[in-house]
C-alpha atoms as one frame of an Amber mdcrd trajectory, in Angstrom:
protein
 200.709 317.341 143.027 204.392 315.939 143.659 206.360 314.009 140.502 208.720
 312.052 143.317 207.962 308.898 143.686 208.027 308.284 147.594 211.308 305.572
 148.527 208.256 302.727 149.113 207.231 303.754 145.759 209.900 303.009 143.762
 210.842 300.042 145.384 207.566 298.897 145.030 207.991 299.651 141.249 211.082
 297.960 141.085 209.525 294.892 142.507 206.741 294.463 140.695 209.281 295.261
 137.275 211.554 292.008 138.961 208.530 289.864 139.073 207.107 290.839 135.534
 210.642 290.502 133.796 211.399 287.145 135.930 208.250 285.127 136.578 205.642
 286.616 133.499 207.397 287.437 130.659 209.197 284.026 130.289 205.894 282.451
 129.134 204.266 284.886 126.973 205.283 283.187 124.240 204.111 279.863 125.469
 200.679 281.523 126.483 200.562 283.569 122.951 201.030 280.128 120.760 198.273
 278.226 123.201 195.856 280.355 123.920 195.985 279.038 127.268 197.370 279.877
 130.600 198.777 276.178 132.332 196.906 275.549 135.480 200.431 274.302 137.004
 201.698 277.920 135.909 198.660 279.826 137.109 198.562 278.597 140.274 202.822
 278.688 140.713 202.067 282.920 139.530 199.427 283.367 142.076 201.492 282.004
 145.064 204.604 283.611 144.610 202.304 287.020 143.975 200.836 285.956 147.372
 204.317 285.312 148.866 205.482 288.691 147.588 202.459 290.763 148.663 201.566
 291.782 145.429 198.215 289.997 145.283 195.026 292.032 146.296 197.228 294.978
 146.802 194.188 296.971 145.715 192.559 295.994 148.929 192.171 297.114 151.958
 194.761 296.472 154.490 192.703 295.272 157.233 191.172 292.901 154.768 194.244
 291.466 154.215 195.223 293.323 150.951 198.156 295.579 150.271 195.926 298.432
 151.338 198.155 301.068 148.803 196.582 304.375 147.603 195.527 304.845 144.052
 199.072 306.646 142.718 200.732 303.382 144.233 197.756 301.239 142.876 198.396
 302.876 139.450 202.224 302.376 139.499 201.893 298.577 140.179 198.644 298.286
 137.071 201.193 300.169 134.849 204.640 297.871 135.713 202.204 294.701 135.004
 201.110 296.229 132.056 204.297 295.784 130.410 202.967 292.139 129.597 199.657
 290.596 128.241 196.590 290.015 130.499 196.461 286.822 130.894 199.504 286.688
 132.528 199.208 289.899 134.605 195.746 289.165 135.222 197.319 285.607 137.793
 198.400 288.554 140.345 194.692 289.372 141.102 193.379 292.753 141.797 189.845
 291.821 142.748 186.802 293.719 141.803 186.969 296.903 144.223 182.520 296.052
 144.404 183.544 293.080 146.666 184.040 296.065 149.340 180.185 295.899 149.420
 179.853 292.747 150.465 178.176 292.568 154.157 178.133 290.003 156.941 178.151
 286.169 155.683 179.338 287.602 152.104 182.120 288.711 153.598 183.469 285.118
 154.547 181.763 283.398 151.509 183.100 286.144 148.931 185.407 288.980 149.618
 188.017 287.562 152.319 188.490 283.921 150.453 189.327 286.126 147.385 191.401
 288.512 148.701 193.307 285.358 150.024 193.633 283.946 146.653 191.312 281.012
 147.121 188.447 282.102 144.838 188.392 284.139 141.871 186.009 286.640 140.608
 184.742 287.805 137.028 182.440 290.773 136.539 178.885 289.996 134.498 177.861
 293.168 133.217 177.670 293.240 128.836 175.057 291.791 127.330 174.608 290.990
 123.365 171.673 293.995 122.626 172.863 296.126 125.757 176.716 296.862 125.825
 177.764 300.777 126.390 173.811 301.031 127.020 173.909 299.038 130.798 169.922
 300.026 132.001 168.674 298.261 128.539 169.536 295.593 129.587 167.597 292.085
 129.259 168.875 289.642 132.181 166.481 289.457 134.482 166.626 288.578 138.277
 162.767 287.729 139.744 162.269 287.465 144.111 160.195 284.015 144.605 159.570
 284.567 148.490 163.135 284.199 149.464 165.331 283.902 146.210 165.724 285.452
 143.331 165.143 283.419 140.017 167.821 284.854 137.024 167.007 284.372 133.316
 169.585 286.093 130.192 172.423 285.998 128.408 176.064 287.981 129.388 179.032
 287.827 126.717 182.649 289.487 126.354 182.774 288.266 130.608 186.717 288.091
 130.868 188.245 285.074 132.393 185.140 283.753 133.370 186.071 280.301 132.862
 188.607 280.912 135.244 186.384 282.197 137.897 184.252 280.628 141.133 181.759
 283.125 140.900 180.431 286.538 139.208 179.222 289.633 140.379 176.025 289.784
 138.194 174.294 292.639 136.909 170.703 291.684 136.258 167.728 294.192 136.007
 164.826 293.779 139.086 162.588 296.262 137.637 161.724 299.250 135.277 161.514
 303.200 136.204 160.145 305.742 133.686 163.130 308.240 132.595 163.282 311.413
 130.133 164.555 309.200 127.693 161.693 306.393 128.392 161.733 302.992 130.161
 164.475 301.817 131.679 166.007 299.055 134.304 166.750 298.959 137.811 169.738
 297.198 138.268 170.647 295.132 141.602 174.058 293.078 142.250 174.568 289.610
 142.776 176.775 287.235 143.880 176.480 283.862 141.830 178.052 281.082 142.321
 179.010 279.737 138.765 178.395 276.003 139.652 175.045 277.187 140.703 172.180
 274.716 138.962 170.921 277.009 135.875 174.242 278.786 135.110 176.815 277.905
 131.856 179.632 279.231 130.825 180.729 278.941 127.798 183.911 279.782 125.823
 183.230 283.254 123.053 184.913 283.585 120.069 188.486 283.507 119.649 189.277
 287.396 120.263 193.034 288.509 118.129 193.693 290.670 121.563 195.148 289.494
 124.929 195.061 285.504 123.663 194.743 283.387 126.522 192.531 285.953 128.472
 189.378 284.537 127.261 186.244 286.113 126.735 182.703 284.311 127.811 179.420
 284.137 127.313 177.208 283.169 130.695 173.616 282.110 130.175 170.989 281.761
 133.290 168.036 279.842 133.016 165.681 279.330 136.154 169.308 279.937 137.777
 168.375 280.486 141.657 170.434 282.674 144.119 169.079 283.238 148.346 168.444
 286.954 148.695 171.087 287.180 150.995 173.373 286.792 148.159 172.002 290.234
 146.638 174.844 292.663 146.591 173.602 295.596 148.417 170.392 297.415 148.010
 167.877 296.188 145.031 167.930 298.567 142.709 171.180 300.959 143.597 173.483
 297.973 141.464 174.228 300.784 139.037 175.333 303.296 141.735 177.542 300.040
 142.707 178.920 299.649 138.846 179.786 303.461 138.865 182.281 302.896 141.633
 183.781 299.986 140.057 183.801 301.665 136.652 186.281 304.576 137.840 188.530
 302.287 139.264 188.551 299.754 136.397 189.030 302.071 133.619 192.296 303.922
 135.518 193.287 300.371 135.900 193.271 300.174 131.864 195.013 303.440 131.661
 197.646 302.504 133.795 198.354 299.473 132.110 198.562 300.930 128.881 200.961
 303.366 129.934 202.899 300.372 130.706 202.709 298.669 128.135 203.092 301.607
 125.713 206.469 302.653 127.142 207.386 298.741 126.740 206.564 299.281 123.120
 208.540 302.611 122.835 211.818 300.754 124.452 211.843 298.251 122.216 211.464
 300.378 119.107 214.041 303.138 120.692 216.914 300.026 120.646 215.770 298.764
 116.887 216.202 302.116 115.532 219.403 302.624 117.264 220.645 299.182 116.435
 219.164 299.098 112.551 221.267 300.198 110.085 220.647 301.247 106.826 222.618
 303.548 104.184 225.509 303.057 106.471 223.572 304.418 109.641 221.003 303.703
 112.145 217.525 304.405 111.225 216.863 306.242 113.627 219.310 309.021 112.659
 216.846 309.486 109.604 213.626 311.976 110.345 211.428 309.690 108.991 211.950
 307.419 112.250 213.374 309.666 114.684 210.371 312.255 114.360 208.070 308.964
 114.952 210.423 308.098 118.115 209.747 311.951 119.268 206.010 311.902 118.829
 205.558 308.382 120.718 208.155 309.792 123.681 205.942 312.814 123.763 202.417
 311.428 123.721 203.502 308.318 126.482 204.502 310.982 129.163 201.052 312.721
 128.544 199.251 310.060 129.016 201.117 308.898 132.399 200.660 312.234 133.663
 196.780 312.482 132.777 196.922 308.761 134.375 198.692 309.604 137.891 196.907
 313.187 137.837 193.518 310.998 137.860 194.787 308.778 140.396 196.501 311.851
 142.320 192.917 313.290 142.809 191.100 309.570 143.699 193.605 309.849 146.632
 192.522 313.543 147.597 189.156 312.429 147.495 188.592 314.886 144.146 188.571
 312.532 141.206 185.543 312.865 138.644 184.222 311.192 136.320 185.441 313.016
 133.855 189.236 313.125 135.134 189.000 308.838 134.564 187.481 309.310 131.398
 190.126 311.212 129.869 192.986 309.139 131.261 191.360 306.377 130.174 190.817
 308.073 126.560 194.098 309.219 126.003 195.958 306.540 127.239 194.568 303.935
 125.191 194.763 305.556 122.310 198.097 306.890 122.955 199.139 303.031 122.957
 196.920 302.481 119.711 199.585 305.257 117.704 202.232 303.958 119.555 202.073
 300.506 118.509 201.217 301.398 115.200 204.061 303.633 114.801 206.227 300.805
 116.366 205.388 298.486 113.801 206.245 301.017 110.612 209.798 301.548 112.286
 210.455 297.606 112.265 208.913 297.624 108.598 208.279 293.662 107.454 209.180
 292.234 110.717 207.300 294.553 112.954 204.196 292.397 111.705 206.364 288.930
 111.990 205.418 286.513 115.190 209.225 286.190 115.544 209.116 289.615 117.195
 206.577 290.728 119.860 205.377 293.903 118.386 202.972 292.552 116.167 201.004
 291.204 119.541 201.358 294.388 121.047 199.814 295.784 118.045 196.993 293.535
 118.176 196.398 293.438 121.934 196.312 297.364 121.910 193.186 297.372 119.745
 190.842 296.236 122.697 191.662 298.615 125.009 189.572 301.697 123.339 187.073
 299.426 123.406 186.445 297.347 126.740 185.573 299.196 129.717 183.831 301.878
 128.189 184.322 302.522 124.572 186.737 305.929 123.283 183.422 307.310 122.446
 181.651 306.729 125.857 184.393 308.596 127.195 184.506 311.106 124.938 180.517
 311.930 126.141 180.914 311.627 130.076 184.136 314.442 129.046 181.679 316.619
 126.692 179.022 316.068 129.144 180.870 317.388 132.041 182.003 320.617 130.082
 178.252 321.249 128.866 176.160 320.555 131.782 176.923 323.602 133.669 176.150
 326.019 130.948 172.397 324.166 130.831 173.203 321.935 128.090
């Protein structure tokens, strides 16, 4: 594994820093105190991502993405993760599933979105199955030749922003060790499609403005041919996805993390007390230490995940601890950052109280800490017959 960044590497970095710093970060505050991205500033983000070629750049390149690798991939999820979601979330990394899609989906689905003309949201949690995905309850039913989808999905991100969903909706049951369970199969639904609401969830403290939803289907009917790949293999589909979304999360709190530690770095060096800055005192620069320390470990476990996706080696268990570590190397991180500042680390004036706050979801969405913490044990035990 090599620690230089390749020249198309760091310029990359440095671009995608440029268009954080100069057309993100001016409106986080405006986002933060609305809850609401603008439409007018949504679509202004999304074209100059597109003009810059920063949009789909997890895509292939002969699909009209950016076609990088997964270290370069990482790199650009960890430079946008130096601000909130809702704002990254405008220069669209589409659902790596969409790869699936096959003949007419291709038009309908994958090429209009890596063009930035539709937008996708991923319909997976339900409210009785969450870290449990073959419980759960949404079902899809073949009537000759459509399938007929009844259930409930919440914690859907951005849905309200989205065309259309890649659902997750059981077709079936198989008997397991551990008893009855679903057979999952994909779907493309259109979310104008008779049957289907969205709805806003509940205000969430984390990432305001990237909204959470809750999609209901009722009689909701979808043509077979939009089935996304075999019925059935949808969870061998969600696996892929799952690898790539949770070093996505990783990346981006590695970003955001070292935001955090930059900004606490110049308050300490800047804050005086007793006729010195507070950071000269043990009680802060120790902190400072620890939060320097832990950030590079989680980067490295980050690109070493993303290192082996590229040499075709990655396991599940490599994503699993980036994605542990990293998130809650940004949960002590931020909390640290907020005990340097003292009183005004948990002030609005300041951002460091939203970092605080929007770091709290991350050991949670995507695969909880402790879902990662079994795929890792897992791994170690099963080849001692455990």
């Amino acid at each position: 594994m090599h620690f230089q960044l390749t020249d198309e590497q760091r310029l990359m970095v440095e671009t995608v820093r440029k268009f954080v710093t100069t057309e993100l970060d001016p409106y986080a505050d405006e986002v933060e105190r609305q809850d609401e991205v603008p439409p007018e500033l949504a679509e202004r983000v999304r074209r100059k991502a597109l003009d810059v070629g920063l949009y789909a750049a997890n895509m292939p390149a002969e699909l009209g993405g950016a076609g990088l690798d997964a270290v370069s991939m990482t790199l650009v999820e960890r430079e946008l993760g130096r601000t909130g979601y809702a704002l990254q979330m405008l220069v669209a990394r589409p659902s790596n599933i969409l790869e699936a899609c096959q003949g007419e989906q291709r038009e309908r689905y994958l090429l209009p979105t890596i063009r930035g003309e539709r937008h996708d949201c991923l319909a997976m949690t339900e409210p009785g199955a969450g870290s449990d995905i073959r419980g759960m309850k949404t079902r899809a039913e073949r009537v000759g030749d459509t399938y007929v989808l009844n259930g409930t999905k919440h914690f859907i991100s951005h849905a309200d922003a989205a065309d259309f969903a890649v659902l997750f909706a059981a077709t079936g049951t198989e008997e397991t060790s551990r008893g009855t369970k679903s057979l999952i199969t994909a779907f493309l639904v259109d979310l104008d499609t008779p049957g289907v609401e969205v709805r806003r969830g509940s205000a969430c403290v984390s990432h305001r403005g990237y909204h959470q939803c809750e999609l209901s289907f009722t009689d909701a009917r979808v043509p077979v041919g939009q089935r996304l790949g075999e019925e059935g293999r949808g969870f061998e589909l969600m696996g892929e996805w799952l690898g790539a979304s949770r070093l996505s999360v990783a990346a981006t709190s590695v970003g955001r993390a070292r935001r955090v530690l930059e900004m606490t770095t110049q308050w300490a060096a800047e804050r005086e007390q007793f006729g010195q800055s507070i950071g000269r005192f043990q009680g802060v620069g120790f902190p400072l230490a620890d939060m320097a320390t832990e950030l590079e470990a989680a980067e490295l476990l980050t690109l070493r995940a993303a290192w082996k996706q590229d040499q075709g080696t990655m396991t599940d268990q490599d994503v699993a601890m980036a994605k542990l570590y990293a998130t809650e190397a940004l949960a002590r991180i931020t909390d640290r950052a907020v005990q340097v500042f003292g009183g005004m680390g948990l002030m609005e004036e300041l951002p460091i109280e939203r970092y605080w706050r929007d770091a709290r979801v991350e050991r949670i969405w995507d695969g909880t800490s402790e879902i990662q913490r079994h795929i890792i044990s897992r791994a170690m035990l099963r080849p001692l017959g455990s």
